[in-house]
C-alpha positions as a Markdown table, in Angstrom:
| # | Residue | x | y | z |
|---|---|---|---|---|
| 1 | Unk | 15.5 | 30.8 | -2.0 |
| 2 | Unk | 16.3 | 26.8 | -2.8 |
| 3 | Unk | 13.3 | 24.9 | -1.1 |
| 4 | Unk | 13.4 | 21.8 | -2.8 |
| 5 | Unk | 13.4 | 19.5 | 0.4 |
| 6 | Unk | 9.3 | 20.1 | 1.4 |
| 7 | Unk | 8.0 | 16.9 | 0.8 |
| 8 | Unk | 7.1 | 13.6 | 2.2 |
| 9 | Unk | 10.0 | 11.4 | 3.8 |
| 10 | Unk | 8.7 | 7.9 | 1.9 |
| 11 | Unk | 7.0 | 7.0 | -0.8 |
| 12 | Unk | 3.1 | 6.7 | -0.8 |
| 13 | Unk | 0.7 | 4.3 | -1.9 |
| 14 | Unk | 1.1 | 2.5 | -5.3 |
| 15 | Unk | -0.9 | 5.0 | -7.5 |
| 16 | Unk | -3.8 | 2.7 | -9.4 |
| 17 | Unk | -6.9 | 2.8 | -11.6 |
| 18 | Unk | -8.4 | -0.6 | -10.6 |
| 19 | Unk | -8.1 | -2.6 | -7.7 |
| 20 | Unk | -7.8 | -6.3 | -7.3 |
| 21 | Unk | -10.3 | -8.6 | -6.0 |
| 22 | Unk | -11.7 | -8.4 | -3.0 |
| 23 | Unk | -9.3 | -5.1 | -2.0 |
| 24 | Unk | -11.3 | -3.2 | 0.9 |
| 25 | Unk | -11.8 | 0.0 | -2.0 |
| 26 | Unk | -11.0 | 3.3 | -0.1 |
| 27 | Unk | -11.7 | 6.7 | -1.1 |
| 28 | Unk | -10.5 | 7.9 | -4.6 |
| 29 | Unk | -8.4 | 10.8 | -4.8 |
| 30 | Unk | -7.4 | 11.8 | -8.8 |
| 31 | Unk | -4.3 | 13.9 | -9.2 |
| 32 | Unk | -3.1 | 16.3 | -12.3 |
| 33 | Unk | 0.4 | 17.4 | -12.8 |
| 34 | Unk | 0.4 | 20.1 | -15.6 |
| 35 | Unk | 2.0 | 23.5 | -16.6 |
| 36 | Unk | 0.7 | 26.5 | -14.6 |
| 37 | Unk | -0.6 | 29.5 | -15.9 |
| 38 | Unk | -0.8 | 33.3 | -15.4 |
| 39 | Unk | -4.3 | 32.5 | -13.9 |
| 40 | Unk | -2.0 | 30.4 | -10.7 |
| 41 | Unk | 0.1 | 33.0 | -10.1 |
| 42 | Unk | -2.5 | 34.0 | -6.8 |
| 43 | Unk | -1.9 | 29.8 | -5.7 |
| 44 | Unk | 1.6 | 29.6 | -6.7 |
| 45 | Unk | 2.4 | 32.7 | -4.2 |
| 46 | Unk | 0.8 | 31.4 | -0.9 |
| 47 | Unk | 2.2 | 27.9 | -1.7 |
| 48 | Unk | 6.1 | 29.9 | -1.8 |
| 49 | Unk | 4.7 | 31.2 | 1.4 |
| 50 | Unk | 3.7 | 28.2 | 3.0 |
| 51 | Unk | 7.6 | 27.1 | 1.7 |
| 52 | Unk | 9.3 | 29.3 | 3.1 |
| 53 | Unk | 7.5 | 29.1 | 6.8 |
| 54 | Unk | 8.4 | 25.5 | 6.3 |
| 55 | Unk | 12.0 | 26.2 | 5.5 |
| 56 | Unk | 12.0 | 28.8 | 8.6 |
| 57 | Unk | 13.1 | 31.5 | 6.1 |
| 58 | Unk | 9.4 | 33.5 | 6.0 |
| 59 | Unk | 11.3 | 36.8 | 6.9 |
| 60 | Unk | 13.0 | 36.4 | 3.6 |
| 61 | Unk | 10.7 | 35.5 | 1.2 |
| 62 | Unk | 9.4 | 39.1 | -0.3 |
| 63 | Unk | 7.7 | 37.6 | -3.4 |
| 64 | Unk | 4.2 | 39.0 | -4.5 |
| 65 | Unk | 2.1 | 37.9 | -6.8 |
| 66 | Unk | 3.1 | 40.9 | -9.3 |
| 67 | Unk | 6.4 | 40.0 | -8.8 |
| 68 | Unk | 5.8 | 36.2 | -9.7 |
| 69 | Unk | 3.5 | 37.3 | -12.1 |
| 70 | Unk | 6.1 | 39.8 | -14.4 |
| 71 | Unk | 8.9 | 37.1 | -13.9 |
| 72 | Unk | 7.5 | 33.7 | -14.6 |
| 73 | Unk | 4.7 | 34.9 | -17.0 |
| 74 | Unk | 6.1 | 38.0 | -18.4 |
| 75 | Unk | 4.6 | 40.7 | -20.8 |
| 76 | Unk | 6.7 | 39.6 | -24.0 |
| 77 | Unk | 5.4 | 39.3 | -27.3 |
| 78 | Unk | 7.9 | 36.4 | -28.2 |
| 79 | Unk | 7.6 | 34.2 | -24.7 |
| 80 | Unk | 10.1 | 31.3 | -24.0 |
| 81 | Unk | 8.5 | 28.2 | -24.5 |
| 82 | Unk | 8.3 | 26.3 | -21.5 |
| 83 | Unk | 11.3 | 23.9 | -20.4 |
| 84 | Unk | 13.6 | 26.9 | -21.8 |
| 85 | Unk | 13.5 | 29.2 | -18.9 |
| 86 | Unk | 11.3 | 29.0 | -15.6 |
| 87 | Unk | 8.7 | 26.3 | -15.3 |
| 88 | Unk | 6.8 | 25.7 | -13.3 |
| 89 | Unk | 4.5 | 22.2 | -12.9 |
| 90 | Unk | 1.2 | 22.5 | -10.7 |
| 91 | Unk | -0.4 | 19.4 | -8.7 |
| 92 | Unk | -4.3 | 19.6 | -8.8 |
| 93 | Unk | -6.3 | 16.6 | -6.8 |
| 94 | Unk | -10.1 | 15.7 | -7.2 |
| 95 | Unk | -12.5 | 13.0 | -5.6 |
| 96 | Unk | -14.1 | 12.5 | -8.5 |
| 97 | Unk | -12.1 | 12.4 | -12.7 |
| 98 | Unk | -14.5 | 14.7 | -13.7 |
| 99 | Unk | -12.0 | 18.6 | -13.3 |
| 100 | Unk | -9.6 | 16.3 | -15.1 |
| 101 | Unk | -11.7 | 15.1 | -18.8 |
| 102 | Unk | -11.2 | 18.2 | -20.6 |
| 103 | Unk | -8.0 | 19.0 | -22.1 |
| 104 | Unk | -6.0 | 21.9 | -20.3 |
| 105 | Unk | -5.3 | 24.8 | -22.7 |
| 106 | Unk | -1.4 | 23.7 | -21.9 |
| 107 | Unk | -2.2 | 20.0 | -22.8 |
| 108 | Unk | -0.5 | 20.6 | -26.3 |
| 109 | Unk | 2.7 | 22.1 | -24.5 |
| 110 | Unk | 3.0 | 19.6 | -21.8 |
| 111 | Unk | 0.2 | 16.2 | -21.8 |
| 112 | Unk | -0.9 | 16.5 | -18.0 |
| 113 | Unk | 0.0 | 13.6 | -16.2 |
| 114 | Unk | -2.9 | 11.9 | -14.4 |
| 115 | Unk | -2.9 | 9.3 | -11.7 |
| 116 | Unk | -5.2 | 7.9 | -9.4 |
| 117 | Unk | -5.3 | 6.8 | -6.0 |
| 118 | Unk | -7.4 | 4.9 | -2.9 |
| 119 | Unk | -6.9 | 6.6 | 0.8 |
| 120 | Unk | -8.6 | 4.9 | 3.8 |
| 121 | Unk | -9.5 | 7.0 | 6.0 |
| 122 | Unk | -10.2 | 10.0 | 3.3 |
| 123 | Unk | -7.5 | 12.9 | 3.6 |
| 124 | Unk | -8.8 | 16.3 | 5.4 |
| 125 | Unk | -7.2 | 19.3 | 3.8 |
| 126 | Unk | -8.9 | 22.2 | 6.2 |
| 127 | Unk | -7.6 | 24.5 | 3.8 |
| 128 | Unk | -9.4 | 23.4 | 0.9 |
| 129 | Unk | -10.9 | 26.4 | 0.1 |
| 130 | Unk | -8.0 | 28.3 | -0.3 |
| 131 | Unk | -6.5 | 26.5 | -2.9 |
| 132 | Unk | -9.8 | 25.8 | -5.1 |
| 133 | Unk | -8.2 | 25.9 | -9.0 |
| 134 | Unk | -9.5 | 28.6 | -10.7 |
| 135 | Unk | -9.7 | 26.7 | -13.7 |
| 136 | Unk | -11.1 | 23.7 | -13.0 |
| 137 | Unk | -12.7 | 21.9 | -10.1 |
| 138 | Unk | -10.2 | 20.5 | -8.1 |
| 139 | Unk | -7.9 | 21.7 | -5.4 |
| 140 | Unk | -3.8 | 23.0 | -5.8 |
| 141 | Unk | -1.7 | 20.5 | -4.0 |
| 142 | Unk | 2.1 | 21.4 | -4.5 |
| 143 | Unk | 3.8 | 22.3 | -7.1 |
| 144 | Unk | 7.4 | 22.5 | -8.7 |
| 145 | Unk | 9.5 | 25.3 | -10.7 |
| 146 | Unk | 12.4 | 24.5 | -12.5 |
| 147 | Unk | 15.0 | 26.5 | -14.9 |
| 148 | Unk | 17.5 | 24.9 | -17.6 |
| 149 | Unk | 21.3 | 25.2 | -16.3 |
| 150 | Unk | 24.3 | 23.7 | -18.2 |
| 151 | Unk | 27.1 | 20.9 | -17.4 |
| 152 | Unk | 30.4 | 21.8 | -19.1 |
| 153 | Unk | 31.7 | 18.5 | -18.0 |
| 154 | Unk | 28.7 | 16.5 | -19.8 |
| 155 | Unk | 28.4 | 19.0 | -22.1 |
| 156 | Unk | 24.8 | 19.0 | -21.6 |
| 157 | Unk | 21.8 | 21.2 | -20.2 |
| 158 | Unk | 20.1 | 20.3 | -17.1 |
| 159 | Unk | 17.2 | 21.2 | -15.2 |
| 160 | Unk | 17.6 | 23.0 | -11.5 |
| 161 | Unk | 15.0 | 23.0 | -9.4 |
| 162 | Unk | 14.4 | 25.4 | -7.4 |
| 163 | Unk | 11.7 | 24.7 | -5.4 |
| 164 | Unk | 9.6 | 21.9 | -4.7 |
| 165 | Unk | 6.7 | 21.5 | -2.2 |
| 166 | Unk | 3.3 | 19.5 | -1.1 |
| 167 | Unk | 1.0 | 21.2 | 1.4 |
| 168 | Unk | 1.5 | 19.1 | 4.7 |
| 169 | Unk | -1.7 | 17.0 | 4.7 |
| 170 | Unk | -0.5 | 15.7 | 1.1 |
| 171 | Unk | 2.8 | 14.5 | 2.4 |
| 172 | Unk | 3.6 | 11.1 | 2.7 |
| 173 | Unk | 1.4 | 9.9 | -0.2 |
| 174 | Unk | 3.8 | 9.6 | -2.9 |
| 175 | Unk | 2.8 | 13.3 | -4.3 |
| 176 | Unk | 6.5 | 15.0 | -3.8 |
| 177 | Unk | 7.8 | 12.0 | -6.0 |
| 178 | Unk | 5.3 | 12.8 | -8.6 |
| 179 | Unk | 6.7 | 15.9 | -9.3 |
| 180 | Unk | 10.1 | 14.9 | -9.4 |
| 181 | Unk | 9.3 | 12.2 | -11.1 |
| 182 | Unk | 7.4 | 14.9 | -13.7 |
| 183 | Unk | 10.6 | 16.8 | -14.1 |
| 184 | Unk | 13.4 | 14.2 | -14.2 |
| 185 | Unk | 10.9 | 12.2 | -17.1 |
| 186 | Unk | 10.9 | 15.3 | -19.0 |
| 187 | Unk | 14.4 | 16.2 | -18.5 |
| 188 | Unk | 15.1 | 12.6 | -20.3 |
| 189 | Unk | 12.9 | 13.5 | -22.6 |
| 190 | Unk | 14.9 | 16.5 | -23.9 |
| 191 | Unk | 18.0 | 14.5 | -23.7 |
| 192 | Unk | 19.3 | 16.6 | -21.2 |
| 193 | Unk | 22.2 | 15.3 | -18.8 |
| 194 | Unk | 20.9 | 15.7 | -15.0 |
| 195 | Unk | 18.1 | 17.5 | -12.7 |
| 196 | Unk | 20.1 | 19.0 | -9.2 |
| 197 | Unk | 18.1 | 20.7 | -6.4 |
| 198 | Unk | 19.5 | 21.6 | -2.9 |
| 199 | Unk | 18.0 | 20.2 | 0.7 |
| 200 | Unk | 18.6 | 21.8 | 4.1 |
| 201 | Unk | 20.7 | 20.0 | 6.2 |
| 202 | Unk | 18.3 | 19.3 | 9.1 |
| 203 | Unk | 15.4 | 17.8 | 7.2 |
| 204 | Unk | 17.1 | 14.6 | 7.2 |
| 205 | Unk | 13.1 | 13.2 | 6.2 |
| 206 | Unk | 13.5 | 14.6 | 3.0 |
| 207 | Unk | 17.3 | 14.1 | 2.6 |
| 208 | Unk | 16.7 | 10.0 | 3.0 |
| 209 | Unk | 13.9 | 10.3 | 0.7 |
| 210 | Unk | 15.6 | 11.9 | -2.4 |
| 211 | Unk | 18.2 | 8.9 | -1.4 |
| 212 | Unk | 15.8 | 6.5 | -1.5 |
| 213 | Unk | 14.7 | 7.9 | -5.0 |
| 214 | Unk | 18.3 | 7.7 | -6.5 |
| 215 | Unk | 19.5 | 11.1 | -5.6 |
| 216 | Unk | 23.2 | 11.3 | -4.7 |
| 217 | Unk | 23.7 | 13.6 | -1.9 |
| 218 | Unk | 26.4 | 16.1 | -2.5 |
| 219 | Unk | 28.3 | 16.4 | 0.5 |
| 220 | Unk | 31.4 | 18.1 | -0.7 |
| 221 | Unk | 29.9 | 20.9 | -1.9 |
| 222 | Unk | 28.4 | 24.0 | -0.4 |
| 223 | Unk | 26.1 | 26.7 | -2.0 |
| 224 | Unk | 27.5 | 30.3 | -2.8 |
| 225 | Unk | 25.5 | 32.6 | -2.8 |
| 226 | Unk | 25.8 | 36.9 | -3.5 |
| 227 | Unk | 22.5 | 38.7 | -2.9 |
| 228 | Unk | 21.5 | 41.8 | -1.0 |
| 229 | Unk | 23.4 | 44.7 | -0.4 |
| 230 | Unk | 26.6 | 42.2 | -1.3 |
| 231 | Unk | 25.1 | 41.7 | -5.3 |
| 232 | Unk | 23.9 | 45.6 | -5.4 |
| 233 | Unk | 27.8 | 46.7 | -4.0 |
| 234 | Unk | 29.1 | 45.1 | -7.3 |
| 235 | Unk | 26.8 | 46.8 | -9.3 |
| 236 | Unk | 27.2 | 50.4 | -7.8 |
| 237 | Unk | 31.6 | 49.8 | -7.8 |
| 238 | Unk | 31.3 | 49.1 | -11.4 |
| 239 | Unk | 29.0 | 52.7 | -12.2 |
């Protein structure tokens, strides 16, 4: 499953820690982007979830949090470090800075990215307590996993991403371009060439906000894709 295409069709509010004078100040709202954990495997897995009943492709998503949990954060004495196989980068929010003034044990892997923001009327999230971090005081927002790949004709590695997504009363508020944002900065970082994700056809919200963002649209190319009983068949003919 490719669900990058599950966030807001425009770009939010200007993110800001002061206001100018005499600015009507609205409710504050700080936001974390940093490197998930083993411990967010249980919030990573309802957010893939909540993807896929987005996408319309819940009766294909059999992910469990085992599953996520031997795969992304596997039992291996000499782990990848992160940016060198899967990644994934979780979005926490907070009213208040406080969940956010004490380093995250992944600070010295990845410096958190921190923002701030004002939202008149506040934003409800009647879910709230389903996403509560389990490691700080705050509450899981979105998040974003990502993989290396490889351009022959650059001659450079890339990042894929494979799936991107805001819970719905988050969208529109400049979030989703956070976490691109997050991974294109840190794929310039590493000198690599390009980040690529796929959108579904229909969401033309999403489609004109990637292209509003800089993305080039690929329209002359279509995904391939073995999996299933097709991928087992190879492996059983070649036994």
């Amino acid at each position: 499953m490719a669900g990058a295409a599950a966030l807001p069709p425009a770009p939010g509010p200007t993110p800001t820690t002061t206001l100018p004078e005499n600015h009507p100040i609205g409710h504050p709202l700080f936001t974390r982007i940093r490197l998930a954990t083993k411990s967010d495997i249980p919030h990573i897995h309802k957010l893939i979830h909540n993807l896929a009943a987005f996408e319309r492709l819940g009766h294909h998503c059999s992910a469990t949090e085992s599953s996520l949990s031997s795969t992304l954060f596997p039992n291996n004495p000499n782990p990848s470090p992160p940016f060198h196989s899967f990644t994934v980068f979780l979005l926490e929010l907070s009213p208040t800075s406080t969940p956010f003034l004490s380093p995250h044990p992944t600070s010295s892997l990845f410096p958190p990215i921190s923002k701030s923001f004002n939202f008149d009327p506040p934003i409800s999230d009647p879910e709230s307590h389903l996403f509560k971090s389990s490691e700080t005081d705050s509450i899981v927002a979105g998040f974003v996993l990502f993989f290396p790949n490889y351009s022959t004709f650059l001659a450079k590695p890339g990042f894929y991403i494979e799936d991107l997504f805001v819970r719905e009363c988050y969208r529109s508020k400049g979030f989703g371009k956070m976490l691109v944002a997050a991974v294109a900065a840190q794929a310039a970082k590493m000198g690599y060439g390009r980040v690529e994700w796929v959108v579904l056809d229909w969401n033309v919200k999403a489609i004109k906000f990637y292209e509003e963002m800089g993305a080039q649209i690929m329209k002359d190319w279509k995904i391939c894709r073995l999996s299933g009983h097709a991928l087992q068949a190879y492996y059983a003919n070649a036994a």
